[in-house]
CHARMM internal coordinates of N, CA and C (Angstrom, degrees):
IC EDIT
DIST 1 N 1 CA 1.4506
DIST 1 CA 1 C 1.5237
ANGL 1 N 1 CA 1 C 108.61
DIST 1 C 2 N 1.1116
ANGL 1 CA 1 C 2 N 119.77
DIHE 1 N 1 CA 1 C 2 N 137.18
DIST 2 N 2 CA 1.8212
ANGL 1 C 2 N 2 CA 136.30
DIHE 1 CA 1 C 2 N 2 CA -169.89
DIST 2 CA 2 C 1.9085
ANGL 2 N 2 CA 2 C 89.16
DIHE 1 C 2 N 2 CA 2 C -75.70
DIST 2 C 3 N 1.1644
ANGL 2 CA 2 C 3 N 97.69
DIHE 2 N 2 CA 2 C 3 N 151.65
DIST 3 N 3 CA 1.3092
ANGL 2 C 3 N 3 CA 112.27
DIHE 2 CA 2 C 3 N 3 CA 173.92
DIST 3 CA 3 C 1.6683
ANGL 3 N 3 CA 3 C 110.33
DIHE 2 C 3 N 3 CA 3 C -71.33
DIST 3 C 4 N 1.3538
ANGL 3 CA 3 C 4 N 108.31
DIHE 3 N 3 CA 3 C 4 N -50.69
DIST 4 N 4 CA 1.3613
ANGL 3 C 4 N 4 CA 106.44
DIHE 3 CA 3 C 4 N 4 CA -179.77
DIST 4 CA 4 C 1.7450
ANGL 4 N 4 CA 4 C 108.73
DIHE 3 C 4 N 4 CA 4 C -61.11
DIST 4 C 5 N 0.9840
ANGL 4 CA 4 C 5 N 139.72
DIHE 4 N 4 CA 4 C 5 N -8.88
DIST 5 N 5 CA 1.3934
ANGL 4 C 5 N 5 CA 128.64
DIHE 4 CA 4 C 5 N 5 CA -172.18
DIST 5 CA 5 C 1.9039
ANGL 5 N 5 CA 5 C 107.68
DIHE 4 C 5 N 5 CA 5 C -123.11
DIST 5 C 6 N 1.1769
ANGL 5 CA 5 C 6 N 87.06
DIHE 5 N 5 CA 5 C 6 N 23.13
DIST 6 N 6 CA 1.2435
ANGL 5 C 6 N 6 CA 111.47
DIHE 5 CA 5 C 6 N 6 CA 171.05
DIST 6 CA 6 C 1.5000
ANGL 6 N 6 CA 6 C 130.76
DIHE 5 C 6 N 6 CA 6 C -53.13
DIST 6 C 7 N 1.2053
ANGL 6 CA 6 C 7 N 138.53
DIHE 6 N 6 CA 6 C 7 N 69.10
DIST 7 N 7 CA 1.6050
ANGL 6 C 7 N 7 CA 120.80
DIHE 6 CA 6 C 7 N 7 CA -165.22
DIST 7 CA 7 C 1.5728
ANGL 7 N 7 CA 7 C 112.97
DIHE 6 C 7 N 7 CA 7 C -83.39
DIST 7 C 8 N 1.5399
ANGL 7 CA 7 C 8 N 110.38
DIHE 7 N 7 CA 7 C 8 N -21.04
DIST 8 N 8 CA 1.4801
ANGL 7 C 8 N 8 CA 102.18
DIHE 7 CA 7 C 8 N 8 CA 177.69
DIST 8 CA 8 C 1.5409
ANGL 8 N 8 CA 8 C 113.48
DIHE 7 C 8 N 8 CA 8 C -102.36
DIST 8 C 9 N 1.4627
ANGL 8 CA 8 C 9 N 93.33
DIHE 8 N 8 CA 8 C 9 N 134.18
DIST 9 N 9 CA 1.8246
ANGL 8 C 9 N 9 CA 100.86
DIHE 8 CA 8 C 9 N 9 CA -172.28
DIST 9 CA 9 C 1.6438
ANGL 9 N 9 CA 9 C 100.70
DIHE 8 C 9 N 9 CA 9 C -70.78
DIST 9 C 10 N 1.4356
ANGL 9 CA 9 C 10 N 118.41
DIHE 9 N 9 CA 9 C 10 N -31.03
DIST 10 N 10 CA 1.6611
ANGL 9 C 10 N 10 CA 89.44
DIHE 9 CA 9 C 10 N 10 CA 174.75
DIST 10 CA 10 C 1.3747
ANGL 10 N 10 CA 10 C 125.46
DIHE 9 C 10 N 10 CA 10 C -85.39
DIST 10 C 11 N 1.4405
ANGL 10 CA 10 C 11 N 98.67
DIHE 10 N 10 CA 10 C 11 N -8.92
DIST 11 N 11 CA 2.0383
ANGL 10 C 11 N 11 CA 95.99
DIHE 10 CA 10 C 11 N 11 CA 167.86
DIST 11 CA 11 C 1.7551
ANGL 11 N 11 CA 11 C 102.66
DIHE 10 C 11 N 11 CA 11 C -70.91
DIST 11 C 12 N 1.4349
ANGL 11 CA 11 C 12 N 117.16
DIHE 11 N 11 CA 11 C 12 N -30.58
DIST 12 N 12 CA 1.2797
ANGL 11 C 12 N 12 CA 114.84
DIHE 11 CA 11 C 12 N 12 CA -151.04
DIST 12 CA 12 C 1.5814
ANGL 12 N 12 CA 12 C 93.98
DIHE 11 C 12 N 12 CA 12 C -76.26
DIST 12 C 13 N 1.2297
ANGL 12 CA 12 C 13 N 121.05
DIHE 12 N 12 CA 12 C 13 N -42.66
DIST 13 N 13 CA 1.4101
ANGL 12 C 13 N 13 CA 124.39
DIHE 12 CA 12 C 13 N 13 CA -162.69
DIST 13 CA 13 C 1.8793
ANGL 13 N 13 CA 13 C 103.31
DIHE 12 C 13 N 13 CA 13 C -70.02
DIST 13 C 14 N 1.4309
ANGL 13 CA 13 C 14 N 91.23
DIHE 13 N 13 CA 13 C 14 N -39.71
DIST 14 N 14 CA 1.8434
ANGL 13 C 14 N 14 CA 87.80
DIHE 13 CA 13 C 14 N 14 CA 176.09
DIST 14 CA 14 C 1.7415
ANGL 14 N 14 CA 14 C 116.71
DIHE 13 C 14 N 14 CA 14 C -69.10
DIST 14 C 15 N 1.3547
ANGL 14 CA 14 C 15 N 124.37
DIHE 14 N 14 CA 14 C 15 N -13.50
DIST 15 N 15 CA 1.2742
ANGL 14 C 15 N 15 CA 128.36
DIHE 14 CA 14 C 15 N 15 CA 172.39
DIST 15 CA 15 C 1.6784
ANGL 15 N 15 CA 15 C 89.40
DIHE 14 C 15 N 15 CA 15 C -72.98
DIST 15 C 16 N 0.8993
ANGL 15 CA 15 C 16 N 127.75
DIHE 15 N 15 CA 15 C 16 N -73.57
DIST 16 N 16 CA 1.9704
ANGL 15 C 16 N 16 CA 147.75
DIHE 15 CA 15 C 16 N 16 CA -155.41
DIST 16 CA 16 C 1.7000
ANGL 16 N 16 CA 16 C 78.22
DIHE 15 C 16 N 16 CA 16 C -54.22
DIST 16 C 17 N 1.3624
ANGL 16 CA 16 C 17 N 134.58
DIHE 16 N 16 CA 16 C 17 N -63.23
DIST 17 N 17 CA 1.4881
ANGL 16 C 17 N 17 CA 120.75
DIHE 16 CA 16 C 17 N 17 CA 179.88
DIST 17 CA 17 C 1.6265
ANGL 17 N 17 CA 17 C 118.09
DIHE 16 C 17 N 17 CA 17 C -51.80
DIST 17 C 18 N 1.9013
ANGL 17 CA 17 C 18 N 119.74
DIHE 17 N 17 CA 17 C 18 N -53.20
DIST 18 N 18 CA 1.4359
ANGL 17 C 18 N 18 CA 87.31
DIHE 17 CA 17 C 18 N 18 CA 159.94
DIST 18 CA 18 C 0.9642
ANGL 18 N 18 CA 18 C 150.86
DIHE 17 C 18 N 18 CA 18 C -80.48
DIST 18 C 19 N 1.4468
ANGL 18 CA 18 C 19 N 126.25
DIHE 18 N 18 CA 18 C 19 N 9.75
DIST 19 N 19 CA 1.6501
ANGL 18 C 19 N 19 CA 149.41
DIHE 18 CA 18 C 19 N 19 CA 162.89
DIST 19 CA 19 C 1.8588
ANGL 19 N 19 CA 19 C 98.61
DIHE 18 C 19 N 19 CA 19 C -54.28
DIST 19 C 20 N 1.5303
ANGL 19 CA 19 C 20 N 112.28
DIHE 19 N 19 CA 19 C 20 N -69.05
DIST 20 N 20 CA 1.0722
ANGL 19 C 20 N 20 CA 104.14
DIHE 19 CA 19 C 20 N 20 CA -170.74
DIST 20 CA 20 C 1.9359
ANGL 20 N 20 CA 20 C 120.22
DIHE 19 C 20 N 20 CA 20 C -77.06
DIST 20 C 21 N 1.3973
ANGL 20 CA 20 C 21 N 115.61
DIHE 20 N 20 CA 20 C 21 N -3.85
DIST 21 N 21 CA 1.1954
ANGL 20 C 21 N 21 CA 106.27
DIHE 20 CA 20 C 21 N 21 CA 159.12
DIST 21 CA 21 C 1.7649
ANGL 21 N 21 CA 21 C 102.20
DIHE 20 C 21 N 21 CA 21 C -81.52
DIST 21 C 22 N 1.2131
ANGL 21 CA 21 C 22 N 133.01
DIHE 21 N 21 CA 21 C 22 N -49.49
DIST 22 N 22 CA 1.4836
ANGL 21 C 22 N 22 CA 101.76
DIHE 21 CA 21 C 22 N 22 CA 170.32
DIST 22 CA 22 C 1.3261
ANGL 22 N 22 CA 22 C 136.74
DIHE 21 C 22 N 22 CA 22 C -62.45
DIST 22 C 23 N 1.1742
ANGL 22 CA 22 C 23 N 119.55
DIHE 22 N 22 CA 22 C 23 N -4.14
DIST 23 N 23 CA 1.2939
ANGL 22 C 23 N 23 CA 113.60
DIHE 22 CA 22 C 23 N 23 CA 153.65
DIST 23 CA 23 C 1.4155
ANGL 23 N 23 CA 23 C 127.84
DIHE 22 C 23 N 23 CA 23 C -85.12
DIST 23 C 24 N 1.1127
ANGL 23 CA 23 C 24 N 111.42
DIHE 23 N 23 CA 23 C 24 N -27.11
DIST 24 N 24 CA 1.7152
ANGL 23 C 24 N 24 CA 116.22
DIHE 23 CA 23 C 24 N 24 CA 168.73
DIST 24 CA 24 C 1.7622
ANGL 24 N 24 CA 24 C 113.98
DIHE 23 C 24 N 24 CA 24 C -56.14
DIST 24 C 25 N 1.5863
ANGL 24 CA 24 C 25 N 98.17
DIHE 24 N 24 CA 24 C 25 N -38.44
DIST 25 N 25 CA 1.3543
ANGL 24 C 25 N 25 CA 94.20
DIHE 24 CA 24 C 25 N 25 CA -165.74
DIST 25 CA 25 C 1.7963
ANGL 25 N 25 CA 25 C 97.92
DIHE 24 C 25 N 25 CA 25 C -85.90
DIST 25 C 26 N 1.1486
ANGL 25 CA 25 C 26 N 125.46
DIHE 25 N 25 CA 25 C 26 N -41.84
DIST 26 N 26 CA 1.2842
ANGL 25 C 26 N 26 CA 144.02
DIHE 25 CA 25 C 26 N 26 CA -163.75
DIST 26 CA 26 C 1.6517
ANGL 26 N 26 CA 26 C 106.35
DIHE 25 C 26 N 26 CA 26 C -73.91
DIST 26 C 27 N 1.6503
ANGL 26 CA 26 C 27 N 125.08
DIHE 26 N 26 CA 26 C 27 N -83.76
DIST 27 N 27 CA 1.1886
ANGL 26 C 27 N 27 CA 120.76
DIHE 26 CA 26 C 27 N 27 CA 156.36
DIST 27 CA 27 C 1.4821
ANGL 27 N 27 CA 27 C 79.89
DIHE 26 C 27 N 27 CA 27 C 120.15
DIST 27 C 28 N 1.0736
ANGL 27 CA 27 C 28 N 145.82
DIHE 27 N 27 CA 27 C 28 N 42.91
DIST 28 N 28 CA 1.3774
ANGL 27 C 28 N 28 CA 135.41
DIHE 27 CA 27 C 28 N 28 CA -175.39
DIST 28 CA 28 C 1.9661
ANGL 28 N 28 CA 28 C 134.99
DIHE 27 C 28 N 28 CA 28 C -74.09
DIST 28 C 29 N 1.6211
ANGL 28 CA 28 C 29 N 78.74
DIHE 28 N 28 CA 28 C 29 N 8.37
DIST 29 N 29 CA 1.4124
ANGL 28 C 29 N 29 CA 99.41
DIHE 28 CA 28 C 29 N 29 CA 167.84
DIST 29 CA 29 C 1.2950
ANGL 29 N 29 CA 29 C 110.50
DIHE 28 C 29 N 29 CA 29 C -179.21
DIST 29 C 30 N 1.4201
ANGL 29 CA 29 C 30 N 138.12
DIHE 29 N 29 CA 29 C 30 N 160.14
DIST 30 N 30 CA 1.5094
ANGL 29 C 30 N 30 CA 163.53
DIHE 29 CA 29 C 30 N 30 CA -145.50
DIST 30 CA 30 C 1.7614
ANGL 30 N 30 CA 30 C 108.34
DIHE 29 C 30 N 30 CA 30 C -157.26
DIST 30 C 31 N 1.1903
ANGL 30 CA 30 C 31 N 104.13
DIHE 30 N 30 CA 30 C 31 N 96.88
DIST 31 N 31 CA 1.4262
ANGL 30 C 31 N 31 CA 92.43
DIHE 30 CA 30 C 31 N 31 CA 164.84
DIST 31 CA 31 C 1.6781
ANGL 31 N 31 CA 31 C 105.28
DIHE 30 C 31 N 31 CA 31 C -91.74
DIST 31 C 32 N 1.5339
ANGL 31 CA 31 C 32 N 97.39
DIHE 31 N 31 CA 31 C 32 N 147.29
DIST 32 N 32 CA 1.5534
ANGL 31 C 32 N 32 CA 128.66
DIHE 31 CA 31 C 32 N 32 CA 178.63
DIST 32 CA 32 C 1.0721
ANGL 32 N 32 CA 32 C 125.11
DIHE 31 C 32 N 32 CA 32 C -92.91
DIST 32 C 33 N 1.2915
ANGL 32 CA 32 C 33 N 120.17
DIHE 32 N 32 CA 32 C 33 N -21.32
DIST 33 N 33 CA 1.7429
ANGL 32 C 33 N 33 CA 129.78
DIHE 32 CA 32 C 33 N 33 CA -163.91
DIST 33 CA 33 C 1.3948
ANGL 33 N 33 CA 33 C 116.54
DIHE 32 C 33 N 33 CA 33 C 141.16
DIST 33 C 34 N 1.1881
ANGL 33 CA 33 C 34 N 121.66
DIHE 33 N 33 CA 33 C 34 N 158.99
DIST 34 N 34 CA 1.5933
ANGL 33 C 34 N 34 CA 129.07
DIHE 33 CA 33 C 34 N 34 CA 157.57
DIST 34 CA 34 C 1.5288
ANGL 34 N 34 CA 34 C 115.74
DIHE 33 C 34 N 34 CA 34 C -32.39
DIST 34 C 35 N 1.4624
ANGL 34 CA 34 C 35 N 86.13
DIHE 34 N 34 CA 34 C 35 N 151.54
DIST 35 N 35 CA 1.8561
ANGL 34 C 35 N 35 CA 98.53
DIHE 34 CA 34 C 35 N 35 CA -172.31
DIST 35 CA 35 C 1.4012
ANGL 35 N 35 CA 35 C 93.91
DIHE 34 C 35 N 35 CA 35 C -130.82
DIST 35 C 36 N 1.2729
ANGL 35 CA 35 C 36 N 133.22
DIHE 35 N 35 CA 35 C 36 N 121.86
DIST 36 N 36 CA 1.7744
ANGL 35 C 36 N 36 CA 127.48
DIHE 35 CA 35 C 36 N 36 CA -168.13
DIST 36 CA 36 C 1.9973
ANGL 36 N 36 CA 36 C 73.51
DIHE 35 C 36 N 36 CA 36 C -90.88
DIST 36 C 37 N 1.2834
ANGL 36 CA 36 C 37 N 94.70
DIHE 36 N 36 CA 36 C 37 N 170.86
DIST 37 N 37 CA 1.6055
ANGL 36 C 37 N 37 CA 93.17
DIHE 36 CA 36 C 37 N 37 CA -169.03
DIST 37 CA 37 C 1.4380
ANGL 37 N 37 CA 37 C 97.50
DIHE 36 C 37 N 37 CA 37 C -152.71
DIST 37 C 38 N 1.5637
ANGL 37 CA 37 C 38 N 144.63
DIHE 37 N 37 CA 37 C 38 N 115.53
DIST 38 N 38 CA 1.1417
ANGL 37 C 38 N 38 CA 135.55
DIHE 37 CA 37 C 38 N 38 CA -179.80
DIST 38 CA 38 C 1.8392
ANGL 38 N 38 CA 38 C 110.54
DIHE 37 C 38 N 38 CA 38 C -107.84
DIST 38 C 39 N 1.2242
ANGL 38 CA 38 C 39 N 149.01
DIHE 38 N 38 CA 38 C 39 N 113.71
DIST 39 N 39 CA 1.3471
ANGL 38 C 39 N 39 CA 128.25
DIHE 38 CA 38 C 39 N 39 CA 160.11
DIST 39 CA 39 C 1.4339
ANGL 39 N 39 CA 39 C 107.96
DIHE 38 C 39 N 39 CA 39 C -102.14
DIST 39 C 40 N 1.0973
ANGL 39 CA 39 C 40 N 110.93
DIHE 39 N 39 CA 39 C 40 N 165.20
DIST 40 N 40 CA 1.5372
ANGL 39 C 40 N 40 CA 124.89
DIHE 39 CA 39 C 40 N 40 CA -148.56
DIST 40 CA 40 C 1.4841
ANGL 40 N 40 CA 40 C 95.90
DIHE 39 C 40 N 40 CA 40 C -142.58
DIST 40 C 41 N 1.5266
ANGL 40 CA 40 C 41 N 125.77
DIHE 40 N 40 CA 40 C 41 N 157.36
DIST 41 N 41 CA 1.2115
ANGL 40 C 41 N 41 CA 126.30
DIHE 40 CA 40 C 41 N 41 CA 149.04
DIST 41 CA 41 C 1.4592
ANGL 41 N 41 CA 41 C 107.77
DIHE 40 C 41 N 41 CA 41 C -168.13
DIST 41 C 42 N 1.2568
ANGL 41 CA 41 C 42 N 124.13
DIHE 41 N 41 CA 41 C 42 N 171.75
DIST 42 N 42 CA 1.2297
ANGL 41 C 42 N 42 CA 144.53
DIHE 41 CA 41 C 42 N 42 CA 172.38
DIST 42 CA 42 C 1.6633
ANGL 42 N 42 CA 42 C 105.34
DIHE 41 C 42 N 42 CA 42 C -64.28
DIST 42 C 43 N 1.2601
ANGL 42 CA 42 C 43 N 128.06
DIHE 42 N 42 CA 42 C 43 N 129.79
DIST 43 N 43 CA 1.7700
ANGL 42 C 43 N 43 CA 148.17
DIHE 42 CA 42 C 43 N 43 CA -179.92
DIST 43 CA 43 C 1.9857
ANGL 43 N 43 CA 43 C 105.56
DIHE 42 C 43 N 43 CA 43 C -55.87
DIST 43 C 44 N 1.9745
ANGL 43 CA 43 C 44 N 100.34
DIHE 43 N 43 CA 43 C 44 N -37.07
DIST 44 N 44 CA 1.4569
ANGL 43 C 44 N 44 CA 89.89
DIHE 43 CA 43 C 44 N 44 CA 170.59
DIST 44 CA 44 C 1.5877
ANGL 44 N 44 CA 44 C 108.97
DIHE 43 C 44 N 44 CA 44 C -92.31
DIST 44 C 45 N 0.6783
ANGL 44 CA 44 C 45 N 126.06
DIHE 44 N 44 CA 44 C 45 N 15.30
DIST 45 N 45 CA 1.7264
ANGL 44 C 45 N 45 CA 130.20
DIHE 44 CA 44 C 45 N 45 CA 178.45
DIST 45 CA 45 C 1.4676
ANGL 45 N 45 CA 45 C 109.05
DIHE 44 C 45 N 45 CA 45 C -90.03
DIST 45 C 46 N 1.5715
ANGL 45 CA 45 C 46 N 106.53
DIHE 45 N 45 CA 45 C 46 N 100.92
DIST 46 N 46 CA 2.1717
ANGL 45 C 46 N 46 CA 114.47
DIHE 45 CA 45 C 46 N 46 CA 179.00
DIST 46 CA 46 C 1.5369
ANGL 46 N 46 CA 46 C 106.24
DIHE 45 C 46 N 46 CA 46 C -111.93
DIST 46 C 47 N 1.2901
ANGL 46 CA 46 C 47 N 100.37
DIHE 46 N 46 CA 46 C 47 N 158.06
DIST 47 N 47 CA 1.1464
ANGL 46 C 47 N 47 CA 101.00
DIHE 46 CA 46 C 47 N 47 CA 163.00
DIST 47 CA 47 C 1.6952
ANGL 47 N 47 CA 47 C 119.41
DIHE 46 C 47 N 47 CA 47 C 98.48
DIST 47 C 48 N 1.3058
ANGL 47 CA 47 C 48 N 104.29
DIHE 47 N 47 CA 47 C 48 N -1.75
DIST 48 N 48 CA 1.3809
ANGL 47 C 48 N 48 CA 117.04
DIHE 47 CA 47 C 48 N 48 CA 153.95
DIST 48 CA 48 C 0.7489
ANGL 48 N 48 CA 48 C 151.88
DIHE 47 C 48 N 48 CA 48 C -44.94
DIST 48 C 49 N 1.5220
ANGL 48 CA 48 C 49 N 157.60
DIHE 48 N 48 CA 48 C 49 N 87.52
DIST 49 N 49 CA 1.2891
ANGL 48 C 49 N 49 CA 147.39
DIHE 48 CA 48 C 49 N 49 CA -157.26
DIST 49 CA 49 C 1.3836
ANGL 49 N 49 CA 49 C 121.18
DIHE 48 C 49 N 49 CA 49 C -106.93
DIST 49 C 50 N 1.6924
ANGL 49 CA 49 C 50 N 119.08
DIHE 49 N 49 CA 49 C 50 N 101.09
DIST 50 N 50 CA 1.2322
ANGL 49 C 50 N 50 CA 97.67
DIHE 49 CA 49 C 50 N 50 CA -176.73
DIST 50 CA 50 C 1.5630
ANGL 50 N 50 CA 50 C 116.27
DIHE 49 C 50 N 50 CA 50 C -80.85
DIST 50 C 51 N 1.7537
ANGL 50 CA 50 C 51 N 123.29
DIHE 50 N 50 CA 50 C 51 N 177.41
DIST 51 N 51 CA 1.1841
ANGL 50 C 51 N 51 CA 102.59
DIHE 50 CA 50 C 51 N 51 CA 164.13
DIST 51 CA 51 C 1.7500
ANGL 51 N 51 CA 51 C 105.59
DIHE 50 C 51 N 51 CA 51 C -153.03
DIST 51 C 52 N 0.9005
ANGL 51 CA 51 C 52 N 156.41
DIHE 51 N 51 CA 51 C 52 N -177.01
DIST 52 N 52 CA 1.1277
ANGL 51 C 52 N 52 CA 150.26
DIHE 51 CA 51 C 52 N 52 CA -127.66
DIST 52 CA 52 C 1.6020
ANGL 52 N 52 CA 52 C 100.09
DIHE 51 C 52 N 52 CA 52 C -87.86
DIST 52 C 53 N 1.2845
ANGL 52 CA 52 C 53 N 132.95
DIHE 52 N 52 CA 52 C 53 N 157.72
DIST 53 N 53 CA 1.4711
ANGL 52 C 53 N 53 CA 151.12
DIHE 52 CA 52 C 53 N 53 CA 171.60
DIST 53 CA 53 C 1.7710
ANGL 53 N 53 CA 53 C 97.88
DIHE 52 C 53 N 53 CA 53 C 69.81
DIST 53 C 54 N 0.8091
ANGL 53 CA 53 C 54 N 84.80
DIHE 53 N 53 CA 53 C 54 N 47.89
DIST 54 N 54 CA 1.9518
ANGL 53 C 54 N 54 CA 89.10
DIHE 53 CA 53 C 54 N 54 CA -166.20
DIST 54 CA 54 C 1.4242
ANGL 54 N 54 CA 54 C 105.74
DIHE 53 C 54 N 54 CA 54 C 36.13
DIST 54 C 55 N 0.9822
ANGL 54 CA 54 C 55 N 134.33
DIHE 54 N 54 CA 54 C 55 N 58.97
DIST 55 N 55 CA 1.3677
ANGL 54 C 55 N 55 CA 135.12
DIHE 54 CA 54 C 55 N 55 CA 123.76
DIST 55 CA 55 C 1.3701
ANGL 55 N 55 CA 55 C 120.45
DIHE 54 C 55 N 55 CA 55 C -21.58
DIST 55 C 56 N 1.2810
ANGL 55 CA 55 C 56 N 146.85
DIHE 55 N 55 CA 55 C 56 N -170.12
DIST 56 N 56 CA 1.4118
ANGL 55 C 56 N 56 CA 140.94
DIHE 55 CA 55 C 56 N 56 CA 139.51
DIST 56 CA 56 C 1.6098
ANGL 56 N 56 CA 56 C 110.36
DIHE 55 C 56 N 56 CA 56 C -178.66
DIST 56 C 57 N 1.4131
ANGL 56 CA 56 C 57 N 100.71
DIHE 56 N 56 CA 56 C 57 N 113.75
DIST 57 N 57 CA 1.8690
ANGL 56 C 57 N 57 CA 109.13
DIHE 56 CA 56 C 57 N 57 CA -169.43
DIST 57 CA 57 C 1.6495
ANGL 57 N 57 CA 57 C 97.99
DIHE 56 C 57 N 57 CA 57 C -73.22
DIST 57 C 58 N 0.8797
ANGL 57 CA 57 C 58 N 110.15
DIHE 57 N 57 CA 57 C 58 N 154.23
DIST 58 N 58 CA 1.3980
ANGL 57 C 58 N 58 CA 125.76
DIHE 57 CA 57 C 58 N 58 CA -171.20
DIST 58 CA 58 C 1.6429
ANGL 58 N 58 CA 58 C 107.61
DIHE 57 C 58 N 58 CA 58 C -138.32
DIST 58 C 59 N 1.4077
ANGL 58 CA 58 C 59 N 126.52
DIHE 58 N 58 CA 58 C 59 N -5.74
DIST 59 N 59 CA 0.9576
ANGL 58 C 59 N 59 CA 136.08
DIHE 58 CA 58 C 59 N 59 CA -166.91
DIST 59 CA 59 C 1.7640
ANGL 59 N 59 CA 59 C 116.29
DIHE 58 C 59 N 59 CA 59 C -61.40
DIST 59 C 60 N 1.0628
ANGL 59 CA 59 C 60 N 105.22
DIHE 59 N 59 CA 59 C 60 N -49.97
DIST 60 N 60 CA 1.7293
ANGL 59 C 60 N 60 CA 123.52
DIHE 59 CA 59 C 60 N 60 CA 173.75
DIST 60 CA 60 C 1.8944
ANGL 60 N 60 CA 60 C 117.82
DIHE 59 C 60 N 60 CA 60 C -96.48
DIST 60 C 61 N 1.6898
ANGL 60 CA 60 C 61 N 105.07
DIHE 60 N 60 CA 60 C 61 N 21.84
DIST 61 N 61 CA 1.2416
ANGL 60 C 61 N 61 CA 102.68
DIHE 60 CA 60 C 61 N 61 CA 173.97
DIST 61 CA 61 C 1.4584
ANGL 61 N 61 CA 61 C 123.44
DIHE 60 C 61 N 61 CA 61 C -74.53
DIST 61 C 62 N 1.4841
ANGL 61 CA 61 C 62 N 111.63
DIHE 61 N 61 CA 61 C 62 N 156.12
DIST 62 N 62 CA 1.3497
ANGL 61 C 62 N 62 CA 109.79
DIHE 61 CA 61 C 62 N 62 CA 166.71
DIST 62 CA 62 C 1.5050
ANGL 62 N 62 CA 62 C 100.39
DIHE 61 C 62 N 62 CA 62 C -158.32
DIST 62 C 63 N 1.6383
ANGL 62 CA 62 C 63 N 99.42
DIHE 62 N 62 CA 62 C 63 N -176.80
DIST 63 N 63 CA 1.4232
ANGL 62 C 63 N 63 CA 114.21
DIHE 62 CA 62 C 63 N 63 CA -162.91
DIST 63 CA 63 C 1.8495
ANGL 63 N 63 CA 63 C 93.72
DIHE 62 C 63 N 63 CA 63 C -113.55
DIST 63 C 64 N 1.1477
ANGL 63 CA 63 C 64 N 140.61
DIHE 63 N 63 CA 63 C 64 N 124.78
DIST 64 N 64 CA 1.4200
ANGL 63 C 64 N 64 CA 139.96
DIHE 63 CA 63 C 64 N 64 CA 142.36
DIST 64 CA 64 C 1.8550
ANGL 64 N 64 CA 64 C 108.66
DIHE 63 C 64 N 64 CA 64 C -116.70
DIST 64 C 65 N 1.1731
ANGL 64 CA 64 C 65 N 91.84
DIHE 64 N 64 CA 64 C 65 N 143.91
DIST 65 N 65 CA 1.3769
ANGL 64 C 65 N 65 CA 133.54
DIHE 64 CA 64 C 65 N 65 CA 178.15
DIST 65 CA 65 C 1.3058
ANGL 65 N 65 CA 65 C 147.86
DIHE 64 C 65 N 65 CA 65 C 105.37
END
COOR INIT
IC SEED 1 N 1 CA 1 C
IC BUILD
């Protein structure tokens, strides 16, 4: 069962426990420091969704004007 479709918090927490033993053992990333992060777009450009680490959904974009 996927973590996200998770309804029981003690199955959910034992998935989130082997996530973080593979990362302990594995190491699959290192953060270094801050990332200043700018996104930009055009004033007729809607429908954007940003979402965390600058991500940016593009899925429901469009152009008006």
């Amino acid at each position: 069962m996927p973590l996200r479709s998770s309804n029981d918090p003690v199955r959910s927490q034992e998935l989130i426990d082997e996530i973080q033993v593979i990362w302990d053992r594995d190491t699959p990333g290192v953060i270094l420091s801050q990332q200043p992060t700018l996104i930009a777009w055009n004033p007729d450009v809607h429908g954007i969704v940003p979402t965390i680490t600058s991500m940016v959904l593009f899925h429901d974009a469009f152009l008006a004007g």
